[in-house]
DRENTORKOL-3810 file (N, C-alpha, C; in nm, 4 decimals):
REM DRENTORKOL-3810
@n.u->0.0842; n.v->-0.1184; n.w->0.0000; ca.u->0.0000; ca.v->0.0000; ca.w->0.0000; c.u->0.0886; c.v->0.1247; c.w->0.0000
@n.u->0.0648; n.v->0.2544; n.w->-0.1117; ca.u->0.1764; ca.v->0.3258; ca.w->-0.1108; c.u->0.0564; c.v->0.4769; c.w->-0.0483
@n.u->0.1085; n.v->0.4859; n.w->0.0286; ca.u->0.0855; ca.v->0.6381; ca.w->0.0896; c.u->0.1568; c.v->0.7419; c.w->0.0247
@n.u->0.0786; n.v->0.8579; n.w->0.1059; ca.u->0.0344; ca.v->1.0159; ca.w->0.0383; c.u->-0.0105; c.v->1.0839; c.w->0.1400
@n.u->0.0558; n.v->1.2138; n.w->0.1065; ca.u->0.0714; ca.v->1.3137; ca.w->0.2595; c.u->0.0195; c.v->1.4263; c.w->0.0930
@n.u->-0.0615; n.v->1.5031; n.w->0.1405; ca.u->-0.0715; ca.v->1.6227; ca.w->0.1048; c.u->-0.1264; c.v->1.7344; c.w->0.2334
@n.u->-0.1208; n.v->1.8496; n.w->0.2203; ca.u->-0.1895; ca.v->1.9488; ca.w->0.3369; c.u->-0.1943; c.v->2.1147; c.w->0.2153
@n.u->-0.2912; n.v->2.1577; n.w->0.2973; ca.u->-0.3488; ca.v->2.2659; ca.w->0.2596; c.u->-0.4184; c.v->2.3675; c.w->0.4118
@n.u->-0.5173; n.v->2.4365; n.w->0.3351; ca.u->-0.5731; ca.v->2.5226; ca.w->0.4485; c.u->-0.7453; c.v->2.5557; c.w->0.3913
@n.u->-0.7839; n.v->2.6117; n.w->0.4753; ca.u->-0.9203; ca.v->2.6637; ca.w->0.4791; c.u->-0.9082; c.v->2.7905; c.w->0.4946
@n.u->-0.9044; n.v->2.8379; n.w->0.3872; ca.u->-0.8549; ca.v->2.9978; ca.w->0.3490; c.u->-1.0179; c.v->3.0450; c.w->0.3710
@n.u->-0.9655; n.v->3.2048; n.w->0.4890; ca.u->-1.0832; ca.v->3.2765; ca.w->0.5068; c.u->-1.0731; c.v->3.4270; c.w->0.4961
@n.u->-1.1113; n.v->3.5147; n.w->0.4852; ca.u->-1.0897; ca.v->3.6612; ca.w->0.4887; c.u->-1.2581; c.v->3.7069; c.w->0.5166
@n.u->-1.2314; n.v->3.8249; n.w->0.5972; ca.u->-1.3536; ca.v->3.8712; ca.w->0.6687; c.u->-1.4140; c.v->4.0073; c.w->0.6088
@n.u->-1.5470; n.v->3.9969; n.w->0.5251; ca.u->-1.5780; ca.v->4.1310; ca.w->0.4631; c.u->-1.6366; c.v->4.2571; c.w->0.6156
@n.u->-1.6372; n.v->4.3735; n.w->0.5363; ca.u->-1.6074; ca.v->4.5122; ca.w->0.6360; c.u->-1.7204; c.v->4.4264; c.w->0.6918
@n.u->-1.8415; n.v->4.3640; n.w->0.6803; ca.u->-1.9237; ca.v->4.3431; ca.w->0.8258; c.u->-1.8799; c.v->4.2874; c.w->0.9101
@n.u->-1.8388; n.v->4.2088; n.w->0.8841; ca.u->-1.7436; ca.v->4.0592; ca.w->0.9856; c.u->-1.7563; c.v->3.9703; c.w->0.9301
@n.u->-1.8435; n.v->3.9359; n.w->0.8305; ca.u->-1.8905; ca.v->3.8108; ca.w->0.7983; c.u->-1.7762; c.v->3.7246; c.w->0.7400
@n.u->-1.7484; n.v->3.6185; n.w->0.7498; ca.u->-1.6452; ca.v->3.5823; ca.w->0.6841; c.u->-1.6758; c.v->3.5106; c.w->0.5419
@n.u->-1.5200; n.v->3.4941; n.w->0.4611; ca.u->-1.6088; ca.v->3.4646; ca.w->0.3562; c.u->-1.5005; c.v->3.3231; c.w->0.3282
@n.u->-1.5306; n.v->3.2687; n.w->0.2437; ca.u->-1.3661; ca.v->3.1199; ca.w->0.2063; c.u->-1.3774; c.v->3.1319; c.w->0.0652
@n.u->-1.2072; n.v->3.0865; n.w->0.0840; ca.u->-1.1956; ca.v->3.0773; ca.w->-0.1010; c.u->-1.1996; c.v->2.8999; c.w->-0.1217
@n.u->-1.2460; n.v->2.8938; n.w->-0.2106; ca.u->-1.2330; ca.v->2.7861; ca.w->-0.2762; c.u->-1.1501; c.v->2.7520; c.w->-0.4173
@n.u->-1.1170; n.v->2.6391; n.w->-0.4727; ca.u->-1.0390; ca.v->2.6213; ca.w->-0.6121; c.u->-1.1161; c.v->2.5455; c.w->-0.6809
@n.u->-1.1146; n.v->2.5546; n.w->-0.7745; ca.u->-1.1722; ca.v->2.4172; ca.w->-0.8874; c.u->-1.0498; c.v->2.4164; c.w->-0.9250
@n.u->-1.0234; n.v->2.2533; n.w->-0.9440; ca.u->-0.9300; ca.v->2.1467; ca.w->-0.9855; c.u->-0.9422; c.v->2.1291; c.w->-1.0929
@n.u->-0.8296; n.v->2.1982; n.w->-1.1929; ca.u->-0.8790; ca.v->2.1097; ca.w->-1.3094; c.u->-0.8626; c.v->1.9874; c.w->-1.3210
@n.u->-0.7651; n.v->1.9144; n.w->-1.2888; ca.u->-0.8012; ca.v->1.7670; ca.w->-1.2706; c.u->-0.9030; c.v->1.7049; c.w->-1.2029
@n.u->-1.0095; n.v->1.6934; n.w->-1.2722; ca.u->-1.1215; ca.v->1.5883; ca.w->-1.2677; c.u->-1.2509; c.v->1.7267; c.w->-1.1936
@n.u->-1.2084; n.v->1.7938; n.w->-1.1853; ca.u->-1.3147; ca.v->1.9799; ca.w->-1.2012; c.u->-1.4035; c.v->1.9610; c.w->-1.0939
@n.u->-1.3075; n.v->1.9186; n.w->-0.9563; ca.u->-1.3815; ca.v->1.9339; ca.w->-0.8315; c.u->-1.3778; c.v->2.0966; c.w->-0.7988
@n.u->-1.4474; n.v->2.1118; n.w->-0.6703; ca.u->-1.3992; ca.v->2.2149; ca.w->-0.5531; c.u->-1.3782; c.v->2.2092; c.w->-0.4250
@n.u->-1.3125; n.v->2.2329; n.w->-0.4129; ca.u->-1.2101; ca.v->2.1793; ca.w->-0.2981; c.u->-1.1541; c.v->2.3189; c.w->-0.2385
@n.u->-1.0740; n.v->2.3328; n.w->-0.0883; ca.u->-0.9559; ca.v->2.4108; ca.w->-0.0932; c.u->-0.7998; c.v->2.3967; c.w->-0.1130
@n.u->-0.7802; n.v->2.5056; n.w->-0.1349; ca.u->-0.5948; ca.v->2.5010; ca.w->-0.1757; c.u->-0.5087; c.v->2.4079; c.w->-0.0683
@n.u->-0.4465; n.v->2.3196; n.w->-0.1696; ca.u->-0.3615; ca.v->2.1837; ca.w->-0.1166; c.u->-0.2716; c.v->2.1503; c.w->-0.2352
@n.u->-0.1225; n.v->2.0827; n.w->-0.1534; ca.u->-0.0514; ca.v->1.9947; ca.w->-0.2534; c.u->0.0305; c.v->1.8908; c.w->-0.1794
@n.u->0.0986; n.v->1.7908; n.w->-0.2484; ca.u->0.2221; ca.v->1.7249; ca.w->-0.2021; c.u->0.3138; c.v->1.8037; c.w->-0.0968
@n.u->0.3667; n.v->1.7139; n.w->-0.0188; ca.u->0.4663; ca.v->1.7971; ca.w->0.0883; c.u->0.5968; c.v->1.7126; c.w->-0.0406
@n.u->0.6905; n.v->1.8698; n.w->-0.0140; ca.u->0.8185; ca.v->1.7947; ca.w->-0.1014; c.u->0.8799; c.v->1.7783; c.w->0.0529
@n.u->1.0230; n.v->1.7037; n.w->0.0082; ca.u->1.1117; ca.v->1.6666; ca.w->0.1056; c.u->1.1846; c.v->1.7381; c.w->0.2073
@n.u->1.1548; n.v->1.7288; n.w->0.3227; ca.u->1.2222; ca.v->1.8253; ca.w->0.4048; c.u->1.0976; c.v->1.9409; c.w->0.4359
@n.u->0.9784; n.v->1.9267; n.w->0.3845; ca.u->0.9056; ca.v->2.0461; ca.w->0.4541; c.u->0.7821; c.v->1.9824; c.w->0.5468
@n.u->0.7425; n.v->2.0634; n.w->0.6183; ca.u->0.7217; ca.v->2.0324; ca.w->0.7523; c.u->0.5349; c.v->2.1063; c.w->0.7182
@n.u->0.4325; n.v->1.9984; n.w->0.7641; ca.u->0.3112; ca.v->2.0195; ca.w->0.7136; c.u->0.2747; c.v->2.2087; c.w->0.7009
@n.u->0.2922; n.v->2.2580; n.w->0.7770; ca.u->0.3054; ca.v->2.4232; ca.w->0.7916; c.u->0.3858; c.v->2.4698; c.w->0.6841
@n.u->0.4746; n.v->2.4256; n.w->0.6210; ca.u->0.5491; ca.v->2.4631; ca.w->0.5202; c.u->0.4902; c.v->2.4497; c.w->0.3981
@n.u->0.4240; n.v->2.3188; n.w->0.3542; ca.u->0.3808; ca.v->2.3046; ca.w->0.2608; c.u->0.2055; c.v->2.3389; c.w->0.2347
@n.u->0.1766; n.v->2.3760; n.w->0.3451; ca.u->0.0241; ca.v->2.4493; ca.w->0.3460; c.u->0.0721; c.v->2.5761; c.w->0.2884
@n.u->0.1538; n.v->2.6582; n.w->0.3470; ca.u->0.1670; ca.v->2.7905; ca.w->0.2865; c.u->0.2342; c.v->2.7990; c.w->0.1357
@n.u->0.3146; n.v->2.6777; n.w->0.1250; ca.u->0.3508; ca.v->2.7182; ca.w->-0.0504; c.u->0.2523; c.v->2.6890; c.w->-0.1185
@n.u->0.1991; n.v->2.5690; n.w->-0.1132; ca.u->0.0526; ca.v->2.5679; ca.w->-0.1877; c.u->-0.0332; c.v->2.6446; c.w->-0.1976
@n.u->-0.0693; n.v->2.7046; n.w->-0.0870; ca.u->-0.1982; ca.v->2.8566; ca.w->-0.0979; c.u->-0.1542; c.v->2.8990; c.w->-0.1658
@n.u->0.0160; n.v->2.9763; n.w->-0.1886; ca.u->0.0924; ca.v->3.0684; ca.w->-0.2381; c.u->0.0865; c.v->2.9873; c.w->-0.3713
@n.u->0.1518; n.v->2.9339; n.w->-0.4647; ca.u->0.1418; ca.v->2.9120; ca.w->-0.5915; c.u->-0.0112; c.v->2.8998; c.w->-0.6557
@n.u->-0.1017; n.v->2.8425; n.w->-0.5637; ca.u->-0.2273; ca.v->2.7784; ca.w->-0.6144; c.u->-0.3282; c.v->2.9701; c.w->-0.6408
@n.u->-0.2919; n.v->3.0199; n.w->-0.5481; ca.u->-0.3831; ca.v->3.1544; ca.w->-0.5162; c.u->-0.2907; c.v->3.2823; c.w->-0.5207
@n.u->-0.2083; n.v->3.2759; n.w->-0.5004; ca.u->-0.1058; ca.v->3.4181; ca.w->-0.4636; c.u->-0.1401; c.v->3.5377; c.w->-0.3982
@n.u->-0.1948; n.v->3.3814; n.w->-0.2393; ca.u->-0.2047; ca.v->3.4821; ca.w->-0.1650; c.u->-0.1141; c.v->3.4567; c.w->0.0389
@n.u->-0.1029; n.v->3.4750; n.w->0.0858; ca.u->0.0179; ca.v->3.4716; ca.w->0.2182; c.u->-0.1243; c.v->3.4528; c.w->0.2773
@n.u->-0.1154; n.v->3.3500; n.w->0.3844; ca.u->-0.2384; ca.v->3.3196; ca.w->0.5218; c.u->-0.1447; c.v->3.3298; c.w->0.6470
@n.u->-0.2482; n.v->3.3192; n.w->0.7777; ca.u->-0.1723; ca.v->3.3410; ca.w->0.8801; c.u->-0.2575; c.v->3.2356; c.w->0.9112
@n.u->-0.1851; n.v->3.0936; n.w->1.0066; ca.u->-0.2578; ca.v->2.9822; ca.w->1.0412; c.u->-0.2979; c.v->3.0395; c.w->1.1592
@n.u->-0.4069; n.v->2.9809; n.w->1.2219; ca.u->-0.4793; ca.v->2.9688; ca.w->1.3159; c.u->-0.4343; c.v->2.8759; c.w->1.4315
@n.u->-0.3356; n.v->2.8767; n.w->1.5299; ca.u->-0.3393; ca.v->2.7986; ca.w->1.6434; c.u->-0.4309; c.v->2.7056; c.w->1.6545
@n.u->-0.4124; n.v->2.5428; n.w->1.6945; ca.u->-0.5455; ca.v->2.5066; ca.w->1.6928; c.u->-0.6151; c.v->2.4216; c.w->1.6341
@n.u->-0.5917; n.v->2.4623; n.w->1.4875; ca.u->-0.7013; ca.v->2.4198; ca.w->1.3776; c.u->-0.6380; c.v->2.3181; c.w->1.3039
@n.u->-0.6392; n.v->2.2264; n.w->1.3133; ca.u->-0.5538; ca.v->2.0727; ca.w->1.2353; c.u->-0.6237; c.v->1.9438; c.w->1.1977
@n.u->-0.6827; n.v->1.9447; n.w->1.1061; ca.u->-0.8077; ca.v->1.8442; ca.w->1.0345; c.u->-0.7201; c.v->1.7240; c.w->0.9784
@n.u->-0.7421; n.v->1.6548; n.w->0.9496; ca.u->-0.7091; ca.v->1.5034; ca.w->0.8423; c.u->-0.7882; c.v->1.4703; c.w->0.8197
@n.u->-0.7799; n.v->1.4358; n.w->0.6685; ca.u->-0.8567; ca.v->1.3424; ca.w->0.5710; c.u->-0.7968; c.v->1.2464; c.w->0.5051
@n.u->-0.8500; n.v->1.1055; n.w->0.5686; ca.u->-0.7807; ca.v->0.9606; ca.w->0.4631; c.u->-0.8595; c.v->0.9419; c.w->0.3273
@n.u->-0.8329; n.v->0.9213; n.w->0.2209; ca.u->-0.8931; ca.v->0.8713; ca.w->0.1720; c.u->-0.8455; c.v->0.7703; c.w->0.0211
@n.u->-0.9099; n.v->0.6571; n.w->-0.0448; ca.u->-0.8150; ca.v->0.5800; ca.w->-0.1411; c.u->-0.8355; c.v->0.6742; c.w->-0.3126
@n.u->-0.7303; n.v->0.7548; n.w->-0.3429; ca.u->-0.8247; ca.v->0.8021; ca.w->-0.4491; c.u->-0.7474; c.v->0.6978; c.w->-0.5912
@n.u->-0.6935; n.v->0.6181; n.w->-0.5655; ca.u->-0.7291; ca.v->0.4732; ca.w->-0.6662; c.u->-0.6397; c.v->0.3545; c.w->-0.5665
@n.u->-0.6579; n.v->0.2757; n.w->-0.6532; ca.u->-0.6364; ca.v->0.1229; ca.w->-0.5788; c.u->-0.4669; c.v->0.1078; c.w->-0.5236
@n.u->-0.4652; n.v->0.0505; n.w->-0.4062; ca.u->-0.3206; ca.v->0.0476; ca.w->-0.3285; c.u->-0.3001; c.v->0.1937; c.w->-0.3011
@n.u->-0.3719; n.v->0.2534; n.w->-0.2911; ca.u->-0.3104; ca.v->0.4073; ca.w->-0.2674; c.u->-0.3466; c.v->0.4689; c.w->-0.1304
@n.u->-0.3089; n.v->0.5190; n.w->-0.0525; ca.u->-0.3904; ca.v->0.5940; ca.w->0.0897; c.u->-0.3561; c.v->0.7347; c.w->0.1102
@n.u->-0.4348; n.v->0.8284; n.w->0.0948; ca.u->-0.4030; ca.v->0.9982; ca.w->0.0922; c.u->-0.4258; c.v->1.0531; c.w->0.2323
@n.u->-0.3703; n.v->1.1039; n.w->0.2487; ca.u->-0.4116; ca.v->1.1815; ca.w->0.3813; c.u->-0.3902; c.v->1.3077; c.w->0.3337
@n.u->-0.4525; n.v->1.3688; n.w->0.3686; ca.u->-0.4560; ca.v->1.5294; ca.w->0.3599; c.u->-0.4864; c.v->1.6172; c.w->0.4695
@n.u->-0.4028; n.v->1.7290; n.w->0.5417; ca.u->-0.4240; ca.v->1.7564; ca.w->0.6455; c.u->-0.4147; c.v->1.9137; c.w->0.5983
@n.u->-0.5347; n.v->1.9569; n.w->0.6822; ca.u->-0.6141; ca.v->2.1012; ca.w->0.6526; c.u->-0.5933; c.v->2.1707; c.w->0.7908
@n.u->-0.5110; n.v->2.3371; n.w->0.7306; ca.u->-0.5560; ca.v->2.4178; ca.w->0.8400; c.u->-0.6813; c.v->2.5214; c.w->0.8399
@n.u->-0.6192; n.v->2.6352; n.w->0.9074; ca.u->-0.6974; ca.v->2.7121; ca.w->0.8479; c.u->-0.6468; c.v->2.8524; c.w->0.8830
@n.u->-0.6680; n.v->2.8840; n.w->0.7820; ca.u->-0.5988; ca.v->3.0332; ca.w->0.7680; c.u->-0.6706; c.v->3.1348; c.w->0.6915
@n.u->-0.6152; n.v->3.2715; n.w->0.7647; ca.u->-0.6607; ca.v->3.4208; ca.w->0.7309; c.u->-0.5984; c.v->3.4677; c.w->0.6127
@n.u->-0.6632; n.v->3.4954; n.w->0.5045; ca.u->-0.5591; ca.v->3.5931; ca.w->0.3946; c.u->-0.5238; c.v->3.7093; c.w->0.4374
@n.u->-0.3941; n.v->3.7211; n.w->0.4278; ca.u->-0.3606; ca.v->3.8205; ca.w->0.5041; c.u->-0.2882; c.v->3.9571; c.w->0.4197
@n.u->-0.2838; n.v->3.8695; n.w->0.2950; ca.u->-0.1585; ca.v->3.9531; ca.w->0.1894; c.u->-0.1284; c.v->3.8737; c.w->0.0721
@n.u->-0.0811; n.v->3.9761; n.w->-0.0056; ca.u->-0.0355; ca.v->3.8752; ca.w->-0.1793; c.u->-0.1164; c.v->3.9460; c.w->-0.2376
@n.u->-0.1135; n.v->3.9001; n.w->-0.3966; ca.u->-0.2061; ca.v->3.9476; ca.w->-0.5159; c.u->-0.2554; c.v->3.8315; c.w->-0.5266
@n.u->-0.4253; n.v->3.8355; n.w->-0.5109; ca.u->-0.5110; ca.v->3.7026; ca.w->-0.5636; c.u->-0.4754; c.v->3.7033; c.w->-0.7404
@n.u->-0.4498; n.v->3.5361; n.w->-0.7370; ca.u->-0.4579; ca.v->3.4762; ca.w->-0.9155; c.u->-0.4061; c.v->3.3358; c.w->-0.8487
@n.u->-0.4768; n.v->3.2995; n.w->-1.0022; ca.u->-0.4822; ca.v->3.1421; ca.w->-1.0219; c.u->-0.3908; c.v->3.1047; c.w->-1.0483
@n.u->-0.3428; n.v->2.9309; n.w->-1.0227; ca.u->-0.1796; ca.v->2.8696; ca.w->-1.1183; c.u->-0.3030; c.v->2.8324; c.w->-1.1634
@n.u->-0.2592; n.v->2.8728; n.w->-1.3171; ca.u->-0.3113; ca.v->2.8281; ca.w->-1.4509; c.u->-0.3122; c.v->2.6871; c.w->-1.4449
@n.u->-0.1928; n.v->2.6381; n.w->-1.4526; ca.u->-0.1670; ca.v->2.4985; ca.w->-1.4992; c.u->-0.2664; c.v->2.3980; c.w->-1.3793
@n.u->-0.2847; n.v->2.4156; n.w->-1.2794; ca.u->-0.3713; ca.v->2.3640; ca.w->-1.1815; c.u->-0.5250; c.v->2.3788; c.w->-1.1537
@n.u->-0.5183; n.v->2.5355; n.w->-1.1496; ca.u->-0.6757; ca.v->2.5306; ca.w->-1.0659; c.u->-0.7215; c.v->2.6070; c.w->-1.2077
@n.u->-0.8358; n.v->2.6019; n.w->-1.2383; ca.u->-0.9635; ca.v->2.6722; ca.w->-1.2911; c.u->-1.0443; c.v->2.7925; c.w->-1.2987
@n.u->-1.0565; n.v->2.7942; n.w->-1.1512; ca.u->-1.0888; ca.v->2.8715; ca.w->-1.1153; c.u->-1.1120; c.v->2.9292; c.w->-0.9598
@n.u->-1.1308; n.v->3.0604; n.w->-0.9279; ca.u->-1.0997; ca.v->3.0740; ca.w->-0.7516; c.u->-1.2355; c.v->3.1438; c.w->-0.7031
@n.u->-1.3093; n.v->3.1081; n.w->-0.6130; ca.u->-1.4030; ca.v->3.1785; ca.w->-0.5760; c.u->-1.4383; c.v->3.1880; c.w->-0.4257
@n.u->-1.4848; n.v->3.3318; n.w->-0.3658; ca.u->-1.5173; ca.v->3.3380; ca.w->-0.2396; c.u->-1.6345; c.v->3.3515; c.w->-0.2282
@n.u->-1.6755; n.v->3.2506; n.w->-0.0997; ca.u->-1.8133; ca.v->3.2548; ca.w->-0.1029; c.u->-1.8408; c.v->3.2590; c.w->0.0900
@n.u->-1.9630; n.v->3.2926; n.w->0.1224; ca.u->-2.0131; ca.v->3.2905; ca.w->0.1811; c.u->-1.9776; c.v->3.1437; c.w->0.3028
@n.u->-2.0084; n.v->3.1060; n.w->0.3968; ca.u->-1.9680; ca.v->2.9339; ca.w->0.4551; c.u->-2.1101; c.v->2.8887; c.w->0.3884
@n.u->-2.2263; n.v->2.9239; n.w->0.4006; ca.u->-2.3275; ca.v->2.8612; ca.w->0.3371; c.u->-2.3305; c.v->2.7613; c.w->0.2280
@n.u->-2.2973; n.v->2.9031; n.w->0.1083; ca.u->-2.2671; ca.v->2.8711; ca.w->-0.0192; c.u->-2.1223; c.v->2.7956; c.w->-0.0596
@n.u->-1.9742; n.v->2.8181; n.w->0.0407; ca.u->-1.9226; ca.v->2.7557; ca.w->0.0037; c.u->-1.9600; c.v->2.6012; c.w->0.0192
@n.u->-2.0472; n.v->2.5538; n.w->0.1260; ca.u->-2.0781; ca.v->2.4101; ca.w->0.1742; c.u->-2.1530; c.v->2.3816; c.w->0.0495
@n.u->-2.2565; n.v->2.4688; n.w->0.0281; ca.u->-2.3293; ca.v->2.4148; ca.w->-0.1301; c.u->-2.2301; c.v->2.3715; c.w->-0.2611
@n.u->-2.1175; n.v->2.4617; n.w->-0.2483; ca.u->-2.0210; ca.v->2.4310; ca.w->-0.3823; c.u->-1.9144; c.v->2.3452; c.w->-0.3781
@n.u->-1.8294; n.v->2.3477; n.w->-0.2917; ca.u->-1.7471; ca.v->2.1961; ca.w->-0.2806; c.u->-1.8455; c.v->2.0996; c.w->-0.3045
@n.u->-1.7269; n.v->1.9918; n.w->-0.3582; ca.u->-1.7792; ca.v->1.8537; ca.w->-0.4330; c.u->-1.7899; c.v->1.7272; c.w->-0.3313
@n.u->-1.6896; n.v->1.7377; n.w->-0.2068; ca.u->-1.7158; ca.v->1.6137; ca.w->-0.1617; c.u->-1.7154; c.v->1.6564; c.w->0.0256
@n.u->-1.8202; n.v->1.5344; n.w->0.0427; ca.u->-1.8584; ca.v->1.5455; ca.w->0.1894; c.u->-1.7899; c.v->1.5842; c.w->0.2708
@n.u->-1.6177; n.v->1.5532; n.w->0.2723; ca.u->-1.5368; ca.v->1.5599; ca.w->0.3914; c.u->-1.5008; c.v->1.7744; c.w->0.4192
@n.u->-1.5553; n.v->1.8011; n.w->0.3014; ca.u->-1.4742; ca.v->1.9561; ca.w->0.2740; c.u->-1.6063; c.v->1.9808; c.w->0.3343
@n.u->-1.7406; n.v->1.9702; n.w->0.2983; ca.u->-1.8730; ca.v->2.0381; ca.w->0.3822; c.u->-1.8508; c.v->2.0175; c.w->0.5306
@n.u->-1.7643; n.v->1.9126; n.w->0.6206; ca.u->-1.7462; ca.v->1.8746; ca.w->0.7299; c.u->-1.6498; c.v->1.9558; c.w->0.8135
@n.u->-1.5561; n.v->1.9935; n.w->0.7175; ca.u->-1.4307; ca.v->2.1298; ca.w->0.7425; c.u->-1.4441; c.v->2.1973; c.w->0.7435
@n.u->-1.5461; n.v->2.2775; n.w->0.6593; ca.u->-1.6453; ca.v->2.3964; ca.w->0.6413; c.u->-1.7266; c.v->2.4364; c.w->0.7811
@n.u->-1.7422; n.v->2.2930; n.w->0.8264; ca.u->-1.8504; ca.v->2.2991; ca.w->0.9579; c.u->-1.7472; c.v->2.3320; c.w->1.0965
@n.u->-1.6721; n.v->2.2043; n.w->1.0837; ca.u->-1.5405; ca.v->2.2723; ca.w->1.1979; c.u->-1.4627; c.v->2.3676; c.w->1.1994
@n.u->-1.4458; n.v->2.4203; n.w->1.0757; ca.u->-1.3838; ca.v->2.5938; ca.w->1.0619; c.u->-1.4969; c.v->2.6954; c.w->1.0997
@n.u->-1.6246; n.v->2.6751; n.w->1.0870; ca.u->-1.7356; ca.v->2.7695; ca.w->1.1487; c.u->-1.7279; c.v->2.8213; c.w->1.2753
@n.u->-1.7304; n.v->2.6563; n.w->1.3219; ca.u->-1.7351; ca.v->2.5891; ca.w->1.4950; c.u->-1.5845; c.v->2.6828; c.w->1.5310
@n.u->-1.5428; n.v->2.6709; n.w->1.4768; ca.u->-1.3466; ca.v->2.7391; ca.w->1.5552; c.u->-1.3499; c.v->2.8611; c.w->1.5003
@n.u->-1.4066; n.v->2.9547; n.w->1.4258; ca.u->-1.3753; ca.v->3.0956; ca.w->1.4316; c.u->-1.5088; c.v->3.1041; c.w->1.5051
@n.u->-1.5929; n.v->3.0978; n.w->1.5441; ca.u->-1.7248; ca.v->3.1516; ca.w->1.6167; c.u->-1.6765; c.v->3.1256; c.w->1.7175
@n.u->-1.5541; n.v->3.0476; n.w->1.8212; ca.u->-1.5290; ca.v->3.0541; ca.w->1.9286; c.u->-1.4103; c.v->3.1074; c.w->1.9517
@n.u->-1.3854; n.v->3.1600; n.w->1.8787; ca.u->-1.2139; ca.v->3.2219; ca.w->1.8605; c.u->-1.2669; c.v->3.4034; c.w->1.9159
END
């Protein structure tokens, strides 16, 4: 069985009301929505590779959240096991844009609407525990 480490974040930024809002990506590979994630290369440390990924995928700098540390297993083909581990973070800085060669497209939405637009159950569930942890923050 060959394992797989990827990590990312649950990118949020707060409009002038407070409300917060999340970005999301569409993948062009296979044209999910999801949030910003990649492979950890060698030598970087899950915090390391959450922030280069936001950064190439979005071009934008987050500030993680103390705290907030999700995993997701899952087989996405045969002999394979992914884990993916999600923070969550504030945009804090950068110029928003897309890596072409990857994502599709970038959109901020509402937590409502982002739960309506991601593609798979475990991200509506992250959506729910990132709610749960900035409403008590």
């Amino acid at each position: 069985m060959k394992h797989e480490k990827s990590c990312g974040a649950i990118v949020y930024k707060f409009e002038k009301d407070g409300t917060p809002k999340l970005l999301l990506v569409k993948h062009r590979s296979g044209g999910h929505w999801a949030f910003p994630k990649g492979h950890v290369e060698a030598g970087e440390s899950e915090v390391q590779t959450a922030h280069r990924e936001i950064f190439e995928e979005t071009g934008l700098k987050v500030l993680l959240k103390d705290g907030f540390r999700e995993s997701v297993e899952y087989s996405p083909k045969p002999n394979v096991i992914k884990e993916v581990v999600y923070f969550l973070g504030e945009a804090v800085a950068g110029t928003e844009h897309r890596q072409e060669e990857e994502i599709s497209e970038l959109k901020w939405l509402s937590i409502e609407d982002a739960k309506r637009q991601v593609t798979h159950e475990d991200s509506r569930r992250l959506i729910e525990d990132a709610k749960q942890f900035l409403s008590n923050s």
